[in-house]
N, C-alpha and C positions, 0 to 999 in steps of 0.2 A: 555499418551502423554508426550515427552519430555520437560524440562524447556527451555531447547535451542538448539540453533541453531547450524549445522556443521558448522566448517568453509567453508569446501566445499560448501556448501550451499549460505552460506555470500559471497561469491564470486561468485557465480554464478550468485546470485542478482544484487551487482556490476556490474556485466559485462553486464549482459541483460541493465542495466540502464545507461550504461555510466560512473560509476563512480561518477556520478553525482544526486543532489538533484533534483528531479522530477520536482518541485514547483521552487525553486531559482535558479537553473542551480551552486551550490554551489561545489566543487571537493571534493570528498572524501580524506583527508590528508593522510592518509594511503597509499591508492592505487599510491600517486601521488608518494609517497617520495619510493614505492618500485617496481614501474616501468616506468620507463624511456622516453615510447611512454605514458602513459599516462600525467606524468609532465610534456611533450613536448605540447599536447592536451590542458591540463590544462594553460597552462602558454601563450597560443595563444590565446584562450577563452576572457584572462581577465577577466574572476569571480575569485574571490576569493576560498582556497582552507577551510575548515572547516569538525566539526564532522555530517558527511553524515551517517545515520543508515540504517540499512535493519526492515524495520516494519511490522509490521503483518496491513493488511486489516482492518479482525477480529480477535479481540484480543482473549486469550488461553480460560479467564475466561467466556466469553458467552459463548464458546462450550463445557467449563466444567458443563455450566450449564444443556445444551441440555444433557450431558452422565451421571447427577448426577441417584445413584439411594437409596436414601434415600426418602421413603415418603412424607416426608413434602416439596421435592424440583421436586418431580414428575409432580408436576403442575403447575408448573413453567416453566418446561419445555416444557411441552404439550401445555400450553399455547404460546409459545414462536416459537415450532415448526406452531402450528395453524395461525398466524401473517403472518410469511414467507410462509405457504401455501398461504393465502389469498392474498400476493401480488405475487403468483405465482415461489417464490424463494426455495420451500421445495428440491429440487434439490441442494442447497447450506450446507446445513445440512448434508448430503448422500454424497457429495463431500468431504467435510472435513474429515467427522469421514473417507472417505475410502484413502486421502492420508493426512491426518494426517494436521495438524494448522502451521507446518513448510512447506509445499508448497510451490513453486515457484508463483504460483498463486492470494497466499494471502498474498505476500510479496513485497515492494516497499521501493526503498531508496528516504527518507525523511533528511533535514536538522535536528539540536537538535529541535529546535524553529519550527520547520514547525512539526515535529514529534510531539512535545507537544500538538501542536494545534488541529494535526488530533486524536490522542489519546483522546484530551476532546471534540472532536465532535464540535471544533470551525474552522474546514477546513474538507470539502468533494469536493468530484468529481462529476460534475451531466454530464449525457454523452451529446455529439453532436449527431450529424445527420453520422457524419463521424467514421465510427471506429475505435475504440481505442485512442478517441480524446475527451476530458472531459475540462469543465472548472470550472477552481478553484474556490470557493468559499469561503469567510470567513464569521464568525457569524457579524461582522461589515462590510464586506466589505475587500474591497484589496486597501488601501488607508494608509498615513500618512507610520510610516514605514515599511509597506508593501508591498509599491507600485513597490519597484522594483521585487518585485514573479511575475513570469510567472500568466497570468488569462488563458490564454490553457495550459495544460499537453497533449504531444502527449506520448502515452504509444507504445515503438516500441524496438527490438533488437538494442542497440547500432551497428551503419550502418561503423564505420571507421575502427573497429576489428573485427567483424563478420559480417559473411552474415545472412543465413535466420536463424530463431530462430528454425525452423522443424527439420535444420541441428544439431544443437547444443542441442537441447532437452530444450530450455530455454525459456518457457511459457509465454505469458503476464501475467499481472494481471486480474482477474476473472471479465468481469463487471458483472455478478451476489454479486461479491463478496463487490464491490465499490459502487455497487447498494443499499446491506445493509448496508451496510455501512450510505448512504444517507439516508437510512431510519430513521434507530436509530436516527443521529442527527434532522431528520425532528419530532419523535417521540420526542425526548430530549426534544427540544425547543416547540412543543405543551404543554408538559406537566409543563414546566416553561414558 
């Protein structure tokens, strides 16, 4: 597995996303200061622009743990695959290892602060009824300085520069993917 990411890639995310942070509607500074229709987008918006990251779903190190093959971490992993069967996700494990932890998939632009949060499993996505339509959650709540973050995330191809995402080859994110996601922290916080 690579440590990181194409830029191709990082761009690609950007573009499926808008540019923008999923959660605060925040503008990627980058994209804004080096294209023109986006700072134009940006600058109409009135969000503010800030560092917008491309994040992994699930992070590198769980899936190194599913490919470890040292004994003493073999059951660990066995274990770890056995979970995701049982909530019906082992299809997510077999996804990964076969297009790799850098997928389009398992990738989402987050603000710095919003990234932190979802990295410690203090912000998940639980789905709606509607697809590819989630609402935000925090370990406290989306209150005090929070409150201005989106409590829906609609996950869709940015609709003012591209059309269909089929066309583009530019994937949503996996809700199996966002699913475990939900789990771990629902796991987390059980075991704290």
């Amino acid at each position: 597995m690579s440590n990181s990411i194409s830029i191709l890639l990082i761009y690609k995310v950007l573009a499926r996303d808008g540019f923008q942070c999923k959660v605060t509607g925040a503008w990627n500074y980058e994209s804004c200061m080096n294209n023109l229709e986006v700072h134009a987008l940006a600058k109409q918006s009135g969000l503010g622009l800030g560092g917008v990251h491309v994040c992994h779903i699930v992070k590198e190190n769980l899936l190194q743990i599913i490919d470890c093959s040292p004994d003493d971490k073999r059951q660990a992993a066995s274990n770890f695959v056995s979970i995701l069967e049982s909530f019906g996700l082992a299809s997510v494990v077999k996804e990964c290892k076969e297009n790799g932890i850098h997928s389009l998939s398992n990738l989402i632009c987050l603000s710095s602060g919003v990234h932190e949060f979802f990295d410690n499993l203090n912000l998940w996505f639980e789905p709606t009824e509607v697809k590819n339509t989630y609402t935000v959650h925090t370990a406290n709540g989306i209150e005090g300085p929070y409150k201005h973050w989106c409590s829906t995330v609609i996950f869709s191809v940015f609709p003012t520069m591209y059309g269909s995402n089929k066309e583009l080859d530019l994937p949503l994110p996996d809700p199996q993917l966002l699913t475990l996601h939900e789990i771990m922290r629902r796991s987390w916080n059980y075991e704290n």
